[in-house]
DRENTORLUM-884144 format. One line per 4 residues: number of its first residue (from 1); their letters; for each residue x, z, y of C-alpha. Coordinates in Angstrom, 1 decimal. Layout:
BEGIN
NUM	a	X Z Y ~ ...
//
This chain:
BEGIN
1	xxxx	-121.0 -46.6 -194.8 ~ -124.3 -47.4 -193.4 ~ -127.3 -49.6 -195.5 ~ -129.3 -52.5 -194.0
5	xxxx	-131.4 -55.1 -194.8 ~ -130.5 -59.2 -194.7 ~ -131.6 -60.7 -191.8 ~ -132.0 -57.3 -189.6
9	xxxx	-129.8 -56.8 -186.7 ~ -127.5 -54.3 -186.3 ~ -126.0 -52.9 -183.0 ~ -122.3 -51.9 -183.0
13	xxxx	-120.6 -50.8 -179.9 ~ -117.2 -51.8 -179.5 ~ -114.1 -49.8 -178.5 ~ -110.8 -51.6 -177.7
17	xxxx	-109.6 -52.5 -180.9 ~ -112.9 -53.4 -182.5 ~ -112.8 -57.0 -181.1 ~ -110.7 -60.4 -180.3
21	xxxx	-110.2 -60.4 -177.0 ~ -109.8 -63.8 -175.0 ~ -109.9 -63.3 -171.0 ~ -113.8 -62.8 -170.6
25	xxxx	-114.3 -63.9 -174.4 ~ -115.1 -61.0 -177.2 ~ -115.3 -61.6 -180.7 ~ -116.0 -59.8 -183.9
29	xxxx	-115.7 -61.3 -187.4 ~ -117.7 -60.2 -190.1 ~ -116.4 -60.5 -193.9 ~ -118.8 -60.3 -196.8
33	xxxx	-117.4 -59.5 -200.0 ~ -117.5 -62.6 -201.7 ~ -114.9 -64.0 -198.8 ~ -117.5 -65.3 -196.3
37	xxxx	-116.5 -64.6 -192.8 ~ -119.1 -64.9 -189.7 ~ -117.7 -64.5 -186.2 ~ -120.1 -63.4 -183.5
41	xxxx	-119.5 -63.4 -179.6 ~ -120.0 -59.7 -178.1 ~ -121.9 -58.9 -174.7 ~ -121.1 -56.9 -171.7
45	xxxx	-124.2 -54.0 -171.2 ~ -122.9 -52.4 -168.1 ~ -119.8 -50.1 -167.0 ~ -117.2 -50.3 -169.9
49	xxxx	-119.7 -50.8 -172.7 ~ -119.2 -54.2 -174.9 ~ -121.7 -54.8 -178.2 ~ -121.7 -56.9 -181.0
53	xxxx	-125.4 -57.8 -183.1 ~ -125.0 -58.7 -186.0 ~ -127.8 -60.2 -189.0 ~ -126.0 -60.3 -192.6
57	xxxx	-127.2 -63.0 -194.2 ~ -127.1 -62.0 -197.7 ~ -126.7 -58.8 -199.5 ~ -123.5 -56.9 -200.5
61	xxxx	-120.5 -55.0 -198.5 ~ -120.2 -57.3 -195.0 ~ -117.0 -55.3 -193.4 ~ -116.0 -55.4 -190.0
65	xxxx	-112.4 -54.2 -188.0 ~ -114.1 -50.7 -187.5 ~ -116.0 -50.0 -190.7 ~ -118.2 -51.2 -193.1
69	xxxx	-122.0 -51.6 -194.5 ~ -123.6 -52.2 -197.5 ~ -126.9 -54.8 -197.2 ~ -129.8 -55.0 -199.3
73	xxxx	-132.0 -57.9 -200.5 ~ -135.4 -58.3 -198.5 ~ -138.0 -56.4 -200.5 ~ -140.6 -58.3 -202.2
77	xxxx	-143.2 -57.0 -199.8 ~ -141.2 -57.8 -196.7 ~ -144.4 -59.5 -194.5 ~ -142.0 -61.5 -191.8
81	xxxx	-140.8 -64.5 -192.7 ~ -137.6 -64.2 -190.9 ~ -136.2 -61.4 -192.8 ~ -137.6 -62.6 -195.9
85	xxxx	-136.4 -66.0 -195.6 ~ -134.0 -65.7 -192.9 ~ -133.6 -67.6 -189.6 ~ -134.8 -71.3 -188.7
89	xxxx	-132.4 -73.7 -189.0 ~ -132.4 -77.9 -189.3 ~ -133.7 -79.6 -192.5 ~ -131.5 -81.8 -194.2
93	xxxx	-132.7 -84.8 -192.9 ~ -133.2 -83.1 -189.5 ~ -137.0 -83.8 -188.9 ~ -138.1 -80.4 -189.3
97	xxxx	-137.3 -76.3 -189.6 ~ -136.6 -74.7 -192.6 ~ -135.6 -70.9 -193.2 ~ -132.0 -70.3 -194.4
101	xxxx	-133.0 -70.0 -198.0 ~ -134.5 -73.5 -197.6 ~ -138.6 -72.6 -197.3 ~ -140.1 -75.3 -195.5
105	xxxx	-141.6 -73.9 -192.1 ~ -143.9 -76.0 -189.1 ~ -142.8 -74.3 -185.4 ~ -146.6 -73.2 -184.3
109	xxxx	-145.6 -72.4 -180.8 ~ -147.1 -70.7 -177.8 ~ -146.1 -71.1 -174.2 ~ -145.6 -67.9 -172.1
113	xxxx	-142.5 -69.0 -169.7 ~ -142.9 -65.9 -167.3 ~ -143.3 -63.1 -169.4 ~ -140.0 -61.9 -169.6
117	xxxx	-140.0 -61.0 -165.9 ~ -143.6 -59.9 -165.6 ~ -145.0 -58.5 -168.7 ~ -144.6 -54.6 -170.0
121	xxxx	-144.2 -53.8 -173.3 ~ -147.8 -52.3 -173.6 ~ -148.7 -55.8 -172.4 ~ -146.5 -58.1 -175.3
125	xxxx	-148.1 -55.8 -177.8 ~ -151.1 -57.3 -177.1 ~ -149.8 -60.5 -176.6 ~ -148.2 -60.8 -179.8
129	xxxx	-151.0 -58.9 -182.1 ~ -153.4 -62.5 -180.9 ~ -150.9 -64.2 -181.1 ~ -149.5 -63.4 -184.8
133	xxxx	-153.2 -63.4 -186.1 ~ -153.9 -66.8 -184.9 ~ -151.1 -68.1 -186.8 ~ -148.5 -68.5 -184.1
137	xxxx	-144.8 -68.2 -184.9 ~ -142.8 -69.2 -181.8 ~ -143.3 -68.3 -178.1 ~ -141.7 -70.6 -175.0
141	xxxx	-140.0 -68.3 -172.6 ~ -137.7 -69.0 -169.3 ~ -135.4 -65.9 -169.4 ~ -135.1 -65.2 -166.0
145	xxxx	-136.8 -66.2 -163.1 ~ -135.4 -69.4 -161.8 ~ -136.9 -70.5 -158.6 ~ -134.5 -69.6 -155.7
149	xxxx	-137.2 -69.1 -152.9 ~ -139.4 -67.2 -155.1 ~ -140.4 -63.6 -153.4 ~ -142.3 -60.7 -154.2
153	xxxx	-141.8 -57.0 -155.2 ~ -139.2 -56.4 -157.6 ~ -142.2 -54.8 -160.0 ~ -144.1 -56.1 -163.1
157	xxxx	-147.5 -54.3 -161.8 ~ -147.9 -55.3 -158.2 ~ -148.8 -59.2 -157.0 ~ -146.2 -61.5 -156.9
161	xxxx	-144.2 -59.3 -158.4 ~ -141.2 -60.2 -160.6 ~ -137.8 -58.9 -162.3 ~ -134.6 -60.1 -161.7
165	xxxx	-132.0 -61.3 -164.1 ~ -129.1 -62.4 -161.5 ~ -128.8 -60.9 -158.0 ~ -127.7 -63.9 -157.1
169	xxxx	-129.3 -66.5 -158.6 ~ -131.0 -66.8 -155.1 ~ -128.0 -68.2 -153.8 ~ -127.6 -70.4 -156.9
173	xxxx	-125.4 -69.1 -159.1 ~ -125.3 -66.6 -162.1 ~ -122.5 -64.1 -161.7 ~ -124.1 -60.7 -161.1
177	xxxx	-126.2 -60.1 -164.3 ~ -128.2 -57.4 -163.6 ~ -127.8 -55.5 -167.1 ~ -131.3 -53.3 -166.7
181	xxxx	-132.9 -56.4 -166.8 ~ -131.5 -57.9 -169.7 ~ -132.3 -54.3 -171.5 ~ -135.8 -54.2 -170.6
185	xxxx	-136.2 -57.8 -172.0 ~ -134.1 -56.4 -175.4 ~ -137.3 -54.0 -175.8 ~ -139.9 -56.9 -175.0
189	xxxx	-138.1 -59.7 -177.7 ~ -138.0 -57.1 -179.8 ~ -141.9 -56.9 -180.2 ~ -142.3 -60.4 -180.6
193	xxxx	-139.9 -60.9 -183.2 ~ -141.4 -57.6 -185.2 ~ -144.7 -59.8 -184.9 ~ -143.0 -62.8 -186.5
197	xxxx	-142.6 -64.5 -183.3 ~ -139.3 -66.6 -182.3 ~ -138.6 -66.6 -179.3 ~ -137.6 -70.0 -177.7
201	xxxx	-135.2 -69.1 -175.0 ~ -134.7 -71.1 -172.0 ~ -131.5 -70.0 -169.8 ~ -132.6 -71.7 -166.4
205	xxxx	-135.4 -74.0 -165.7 ~ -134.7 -77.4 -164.6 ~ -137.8 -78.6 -163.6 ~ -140.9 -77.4 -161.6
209	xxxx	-140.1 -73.3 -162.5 ~ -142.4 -70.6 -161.8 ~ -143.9 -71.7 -158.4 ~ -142.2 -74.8 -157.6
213	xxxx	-139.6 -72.9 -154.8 ~ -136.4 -74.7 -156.0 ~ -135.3 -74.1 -159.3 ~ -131.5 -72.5 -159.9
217	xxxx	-131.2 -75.1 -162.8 ~ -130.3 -77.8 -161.6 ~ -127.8 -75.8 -158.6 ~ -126.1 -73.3 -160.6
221	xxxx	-122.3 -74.2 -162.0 ~ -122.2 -75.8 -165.4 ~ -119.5 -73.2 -166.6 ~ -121.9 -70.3 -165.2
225	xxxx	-124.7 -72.0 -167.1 ~ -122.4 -72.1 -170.3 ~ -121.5 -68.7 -169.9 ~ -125.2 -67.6 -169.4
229	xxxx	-126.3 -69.7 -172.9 ~ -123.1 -67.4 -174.8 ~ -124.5 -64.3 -173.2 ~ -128.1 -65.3 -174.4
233	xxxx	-126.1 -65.9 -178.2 ~ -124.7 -63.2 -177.9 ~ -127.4 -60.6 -177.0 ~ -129.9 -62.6 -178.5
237	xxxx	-129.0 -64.6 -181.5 ~ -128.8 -61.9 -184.0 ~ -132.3 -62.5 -184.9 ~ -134.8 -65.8 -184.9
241	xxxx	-134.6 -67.8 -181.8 ~ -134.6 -71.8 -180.4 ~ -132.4 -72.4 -177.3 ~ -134.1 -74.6 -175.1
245	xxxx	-130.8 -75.4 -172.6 ~ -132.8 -78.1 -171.0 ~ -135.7 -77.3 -169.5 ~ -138.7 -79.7 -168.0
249	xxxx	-135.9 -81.9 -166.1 ~ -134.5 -85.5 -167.7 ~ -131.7 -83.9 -169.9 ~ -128.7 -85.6 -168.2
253	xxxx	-128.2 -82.7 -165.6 ~ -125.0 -81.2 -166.4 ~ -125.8 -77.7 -167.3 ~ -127.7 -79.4 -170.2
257	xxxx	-125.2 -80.9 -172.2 ~ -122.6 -77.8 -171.1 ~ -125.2 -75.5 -172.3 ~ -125.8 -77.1 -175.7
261	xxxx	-122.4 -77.3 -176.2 ~ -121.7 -73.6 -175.8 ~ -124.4 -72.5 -177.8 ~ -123.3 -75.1 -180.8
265	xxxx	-119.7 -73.4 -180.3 ~ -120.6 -69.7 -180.7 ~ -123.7 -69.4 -183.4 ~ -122.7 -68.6 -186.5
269	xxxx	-126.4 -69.0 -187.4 ~ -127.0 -72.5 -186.7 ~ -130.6 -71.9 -185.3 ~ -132.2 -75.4 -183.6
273	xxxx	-130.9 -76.1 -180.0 ~ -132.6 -78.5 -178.1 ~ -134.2 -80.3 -174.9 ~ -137.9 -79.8 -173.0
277	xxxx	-138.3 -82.9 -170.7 ~ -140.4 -83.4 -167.4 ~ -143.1 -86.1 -168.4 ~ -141.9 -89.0 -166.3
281	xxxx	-138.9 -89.7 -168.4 ~ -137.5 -91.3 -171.7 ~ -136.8 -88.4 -173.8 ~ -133.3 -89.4 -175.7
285	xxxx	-130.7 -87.5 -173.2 ~ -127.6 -86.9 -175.8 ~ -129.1 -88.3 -178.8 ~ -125.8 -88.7 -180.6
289	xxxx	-124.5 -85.2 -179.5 ~ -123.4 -83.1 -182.6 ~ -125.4 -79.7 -180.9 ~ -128.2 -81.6 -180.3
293	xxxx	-130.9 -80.5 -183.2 ~ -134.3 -82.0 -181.0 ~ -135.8 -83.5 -178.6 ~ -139.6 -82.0 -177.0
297	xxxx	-141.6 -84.7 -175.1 ~ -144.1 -83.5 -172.4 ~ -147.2 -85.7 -171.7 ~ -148.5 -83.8 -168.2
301	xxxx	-152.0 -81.7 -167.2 ~ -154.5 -85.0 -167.0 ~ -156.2 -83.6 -169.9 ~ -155.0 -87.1 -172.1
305	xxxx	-153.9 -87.7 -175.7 ~ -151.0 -89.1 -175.8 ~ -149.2 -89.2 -179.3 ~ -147.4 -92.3 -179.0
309	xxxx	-145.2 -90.2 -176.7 ~ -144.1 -88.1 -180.0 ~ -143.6 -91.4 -182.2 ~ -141.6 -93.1 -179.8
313	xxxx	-139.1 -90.5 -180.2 ~ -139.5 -90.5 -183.3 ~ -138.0 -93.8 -183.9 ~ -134.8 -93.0 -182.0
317	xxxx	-131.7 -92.9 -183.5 ~ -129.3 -90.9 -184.8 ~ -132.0 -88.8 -186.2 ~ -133.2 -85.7 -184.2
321	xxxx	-136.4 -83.4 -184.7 ~ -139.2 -84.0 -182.0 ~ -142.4 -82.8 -181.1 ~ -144.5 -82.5 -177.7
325	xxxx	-143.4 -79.5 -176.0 ~ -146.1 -79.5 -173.3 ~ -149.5 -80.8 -173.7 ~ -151.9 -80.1 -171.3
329	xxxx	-152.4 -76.1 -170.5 ~ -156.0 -75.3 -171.6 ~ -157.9 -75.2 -168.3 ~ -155.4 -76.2 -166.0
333	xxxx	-156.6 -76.1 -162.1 ~ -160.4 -76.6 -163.7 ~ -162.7 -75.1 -166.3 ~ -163.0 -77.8 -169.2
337	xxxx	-159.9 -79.3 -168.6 ~ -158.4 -79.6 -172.3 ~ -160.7 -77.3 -173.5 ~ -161.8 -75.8 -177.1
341	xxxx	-160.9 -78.2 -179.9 ~ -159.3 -80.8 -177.1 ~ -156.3 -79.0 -178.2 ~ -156.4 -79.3 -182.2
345	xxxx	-156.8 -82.6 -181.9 ~ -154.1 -83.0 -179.8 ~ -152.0 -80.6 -182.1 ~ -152.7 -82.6 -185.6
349	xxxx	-152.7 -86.0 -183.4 ~ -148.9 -85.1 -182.4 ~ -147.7 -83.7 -186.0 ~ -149.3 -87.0 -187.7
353	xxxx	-147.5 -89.2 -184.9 ~ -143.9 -87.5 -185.6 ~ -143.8 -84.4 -184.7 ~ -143.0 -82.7 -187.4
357	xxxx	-140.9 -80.2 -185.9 ~ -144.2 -78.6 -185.1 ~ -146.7 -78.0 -182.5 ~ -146.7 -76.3 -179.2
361	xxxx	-149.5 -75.0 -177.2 ~ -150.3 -74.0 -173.3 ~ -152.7 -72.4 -171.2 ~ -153.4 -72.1 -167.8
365	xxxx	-152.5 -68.6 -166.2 ~ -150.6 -67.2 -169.5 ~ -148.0 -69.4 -168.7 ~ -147.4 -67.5 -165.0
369	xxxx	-148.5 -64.4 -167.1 ~ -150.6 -64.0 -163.8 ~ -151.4 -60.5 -163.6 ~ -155.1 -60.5 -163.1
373	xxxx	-158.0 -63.2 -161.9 ~ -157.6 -62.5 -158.6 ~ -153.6 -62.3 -158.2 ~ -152.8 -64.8 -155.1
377	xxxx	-149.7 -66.4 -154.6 ~ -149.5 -69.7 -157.5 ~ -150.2 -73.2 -157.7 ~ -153.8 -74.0 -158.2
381	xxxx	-152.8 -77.1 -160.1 ~ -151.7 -74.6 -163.2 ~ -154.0 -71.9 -162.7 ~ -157.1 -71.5 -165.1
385	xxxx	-160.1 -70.6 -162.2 ~ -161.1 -66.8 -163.2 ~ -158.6 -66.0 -165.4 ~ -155.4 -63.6 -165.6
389	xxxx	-153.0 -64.3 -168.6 ~ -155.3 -61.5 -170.8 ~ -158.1 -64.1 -170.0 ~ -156.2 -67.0 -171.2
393	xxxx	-154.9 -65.0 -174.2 ~ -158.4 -65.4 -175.4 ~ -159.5 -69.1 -174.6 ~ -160.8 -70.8 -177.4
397	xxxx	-157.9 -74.0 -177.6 ~ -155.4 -71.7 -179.0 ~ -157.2 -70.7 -181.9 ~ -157.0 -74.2 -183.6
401	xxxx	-153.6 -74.7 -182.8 ~ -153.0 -71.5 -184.5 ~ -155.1 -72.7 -187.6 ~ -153.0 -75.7 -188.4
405	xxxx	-149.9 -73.6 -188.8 ~ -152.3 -71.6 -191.2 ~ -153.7 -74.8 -193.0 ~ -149.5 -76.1 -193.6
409	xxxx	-148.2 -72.7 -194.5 ~ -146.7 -72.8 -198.0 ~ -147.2 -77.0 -198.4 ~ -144.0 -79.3 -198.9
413	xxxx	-143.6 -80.2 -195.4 ~ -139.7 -80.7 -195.4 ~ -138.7 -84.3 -193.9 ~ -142.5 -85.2 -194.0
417	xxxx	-142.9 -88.5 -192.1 ~ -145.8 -90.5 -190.8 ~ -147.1 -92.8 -193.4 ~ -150.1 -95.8 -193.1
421	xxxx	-149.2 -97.3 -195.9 ~ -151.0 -95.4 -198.5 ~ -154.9 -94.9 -197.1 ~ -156.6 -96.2 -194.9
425	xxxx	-156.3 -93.4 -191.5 ~ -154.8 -93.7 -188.7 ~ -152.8 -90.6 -188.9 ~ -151.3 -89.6 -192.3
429	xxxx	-148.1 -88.0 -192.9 ~ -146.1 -88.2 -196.6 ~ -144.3 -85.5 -198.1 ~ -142.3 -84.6 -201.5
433	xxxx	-143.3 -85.9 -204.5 ~ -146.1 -87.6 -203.2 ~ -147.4 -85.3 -200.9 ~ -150.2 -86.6 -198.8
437	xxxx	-151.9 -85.0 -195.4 ~ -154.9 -86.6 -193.5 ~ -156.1 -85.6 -190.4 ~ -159.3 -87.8 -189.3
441	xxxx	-161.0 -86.8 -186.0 ~ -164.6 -87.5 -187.4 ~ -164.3 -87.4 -191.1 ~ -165.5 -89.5 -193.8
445	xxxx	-164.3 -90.9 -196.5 ~ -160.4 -91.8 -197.0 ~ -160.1 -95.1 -198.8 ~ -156.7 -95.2 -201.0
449	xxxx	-154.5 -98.1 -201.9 ~ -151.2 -96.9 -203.8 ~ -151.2 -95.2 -206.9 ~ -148.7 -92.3 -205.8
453	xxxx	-151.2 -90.0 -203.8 ~ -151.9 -87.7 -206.0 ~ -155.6 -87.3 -207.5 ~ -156.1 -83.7 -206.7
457	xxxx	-157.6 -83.1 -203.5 ~ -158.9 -80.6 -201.3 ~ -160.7 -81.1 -198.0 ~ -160.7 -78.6 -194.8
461	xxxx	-162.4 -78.3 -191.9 ~ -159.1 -77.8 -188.8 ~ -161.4 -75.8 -186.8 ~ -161.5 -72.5 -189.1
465	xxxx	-159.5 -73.6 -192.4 ~ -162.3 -73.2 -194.5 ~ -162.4 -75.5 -197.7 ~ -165.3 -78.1 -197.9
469	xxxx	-164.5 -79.9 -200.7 ~ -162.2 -80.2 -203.6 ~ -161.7 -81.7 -206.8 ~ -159.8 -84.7 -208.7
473	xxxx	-160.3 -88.4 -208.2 ~ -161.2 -90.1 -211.1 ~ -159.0 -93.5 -211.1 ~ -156.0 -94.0 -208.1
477	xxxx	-157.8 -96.0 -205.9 ~ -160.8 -94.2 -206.0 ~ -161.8 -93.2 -202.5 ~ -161.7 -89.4 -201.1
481	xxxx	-164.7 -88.5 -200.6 ~ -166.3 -86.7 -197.2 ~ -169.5 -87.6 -195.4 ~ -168.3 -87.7 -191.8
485	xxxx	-169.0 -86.3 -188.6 ~ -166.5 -83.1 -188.4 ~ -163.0 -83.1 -187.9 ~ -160.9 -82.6 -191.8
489	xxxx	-157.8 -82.4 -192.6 ~ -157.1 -84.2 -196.6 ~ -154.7 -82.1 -198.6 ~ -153.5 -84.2 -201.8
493	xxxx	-150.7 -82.0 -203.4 ~ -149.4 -82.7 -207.1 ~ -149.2 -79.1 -208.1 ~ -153.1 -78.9 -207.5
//
């Protein structure tokens, strides 16, 4: 009998009678001894080898057709909130994450679509140590390279270089899974998620891709795209991850809807499954679809604010998660473009408006995880001038959007919704028992006019979380107070 922990994955290769077999299908069921059964598709890793992952999600005997394990509680000291709380899932009025055991969580996501084809593991280390101190929690990745006319040396080191996950995905279709590939990116997730990072998996890009040279998306055979989104459950969904099926396109192509379906068919998990748009389109592709968990907006690179995007989806019905899934990449094509504390306000802006699924940031030249300053061959439009992805690792934008994720962490922030109603701000969101957020661009003081904000209060600066002010309002209506002139963020919290 072997020991693990909830929410860790464990590997188990298969023989012939381990599994269900149907046609190409594999399956293993997992009982727990309190009569719980989780079934979880297995994956093909080359020659005659088939695997199962597996995450028990509580602790006693889980047993299997081959064997058995005992599984442990998470230990009071466990640091990532994944295996101490478990995996994301929907909350129960579907605006936001939550862990499995119901802890209220805000997605703080980066955007690094081409690392799983360029980057080294030496590399992600690094990535994910910034990443994981700045408060991040998420990373946006495309899992293979998608565009069809995209060439360059089949290495990670050299310019213009690139993996490959399908040998012909050139030719549009996704048949011949290079297995190496998908191995080498098993190391690569494996660091993010040890840094508390989920990563948000795209199958095939729909939109503009890596360098705009035809994306497979959009070509390749629904039932191939289905059968790529099970192979990503499979291999993948044994620990935290978002599926992204539809990628920067308008959500009605085909492979979309097949995709979401698939995934919604075979997790046993439940994790969020959702859809990235282009910007020229009305995001609400599927809104009644039973896998459909959110919806991501995407306002362009023009360097504008645009959180009106995020509330009009918001108001769409029946209810799905939102948030924008693209703002402008920090220094996109020019220095200055959406620079420095451009992108907190654009991250509280879009949480405030709706988007209370989270907040997701971008920056020029990480996104290509372009190899150095000099390295030739991408679209100026998306390039930060002087910078390789190391370089835009460091740019000064993603540290605010890291902070708000350290400025919500621990508050009541299931279900929160925007809220006017109760001060005078123009972007306010309400939570549980009275739970009240601010965020004012310049400050000053918050005039209040209902008597269920709470009188506690403590006032912080977004750009570094530090705490200006606190204290307890003397009568209801009594103003909180600030002098103006700085960006805050109001906290009024009834346990305070």
């Amino acid at each position: 009998m072997s020991i693990s922990s909830v929410w860790r994955e464990i590997e188990l290769r298969l023989t012939g009678e381990d599994a269900d077999s149907h046609g190409t299908e594999v399956w293993v069921d997992f009982e727990h001894e309190s009569g719980r059964r989780l079934r979880r598709p297995a994956f093909w890793d080359g020659g005659h080898s088939w695997r199962v992952r597996f995450a028990p999600p509580e602790a006693g005997r889980w047993r299997w057709k081959s064997g058995e394990f005992e599984v442990r509680p998470a230990g009071a000291d466990e640091p990532n909130p994944f295996y101490r709380h478990g995996f994301w899932r929907m909350s129960p009025g579907r605006r936001s994450l939550v862990h499995a055991d119901g802890t209220p969580a805000i997605l703080v996501a980066d955007t690094a679509w081409a690392l799983p084809w360029r980057a080294t593991p030496e590399q992600v280390r690094e990535y994910a140590a910034d990443r994981q101190a700045k408060g991040f929690n998420a990373v946006l990745l495309m899992t293979v390279q998608p565009d069809m006319h995209a060439v360059g040396p089949r290495d990670r080191t050299q310019d213009e270089g690139f993996d490959v996950g399908f040998e012909d995905l050139a030719d549009g279709h996704l048949n011949q899974l290079n297995v190496e590939y998908f191995q080498y990116l098993d190391v690569l997730l494996d660091i993010l998620v040890e840094h508390g990072l989920a990563p948000v998996l795209q199958p095939v890009f729909q939109g503009f891709g890596w360098k705009g040279l035809d994306v497979a998306g959009t070509v390749v055979p629904p039932a191939e795209y289905a059968a790529y989104c099970r192979y990503l459950v499979a291999r993948y969904g044994a620990r935290p991850a978002i599926y992204l099926v539809g990628g920067d396109g308008s959500g009605d192509e085909p492979q979309t809807a097949t995709g979401g379906a698939e995934v919604h068919a075979v997790d046993c998990y439940g994790q969020p499954t959702g859809i990235h748009y282009r910007p020229h389109i009305r995001a609400n592709a599927h809104q009644d679809a039973d896998w459909l968990d959110f919806q991501w907006c995407q306002t362009g690179h023009t360097g504008e604010h645009v959180p009106e995007r995020v509330a009009d989806m918001w108001r769409n019905e029946p209810v799905k998660a939102v948030a924008n899934g693209e703002p402008t990449y920090e220094h996109t094509g020019r220095t200055g473009v959406a620079e420095g504390w451009w992108q907190g306000h654009e991250a509280w802006s879009n949480l405030c408006a709706g988007g209370t699924m989270g907040v997701v940031y971008g920056a020029g030249s990480l996104w290509q995880w372009r190899l150095h300053p000099e390295e030739p061959g991408h679209s100026e439009f998306f390039l930060a001038p002087g910078a390789g992805w190391r370089e835009a690792v460091g740019f000064e934008g993603s540290t605010y959007v890291g902070m708000l994720g350290k400025i919500v962490a621990g508050l009541p922030t299931t279900d929160m919704v925007p809220d006017w109603t109760r001060v005078i701000s123009g972007r306010a969101l309400s939570g549980a028992d009275g739970m009240l957020i601010v965020y004012r661009e310049n400050g000053g003081p918050v005039m209040v006019f209902d008597d269920t904000v709470p009188l506690a209060y403590t006032v912080v600066d977004p750009r570094d979380g530090s705490i200006v002010a606190s204290g307890k309002r003397d009568t209801w209506n009594a103003p909180i107070p600030d002098p103006g002139g700085s960006p805050r963020v109001y906290l009024c919290l009834p346990d305070l």
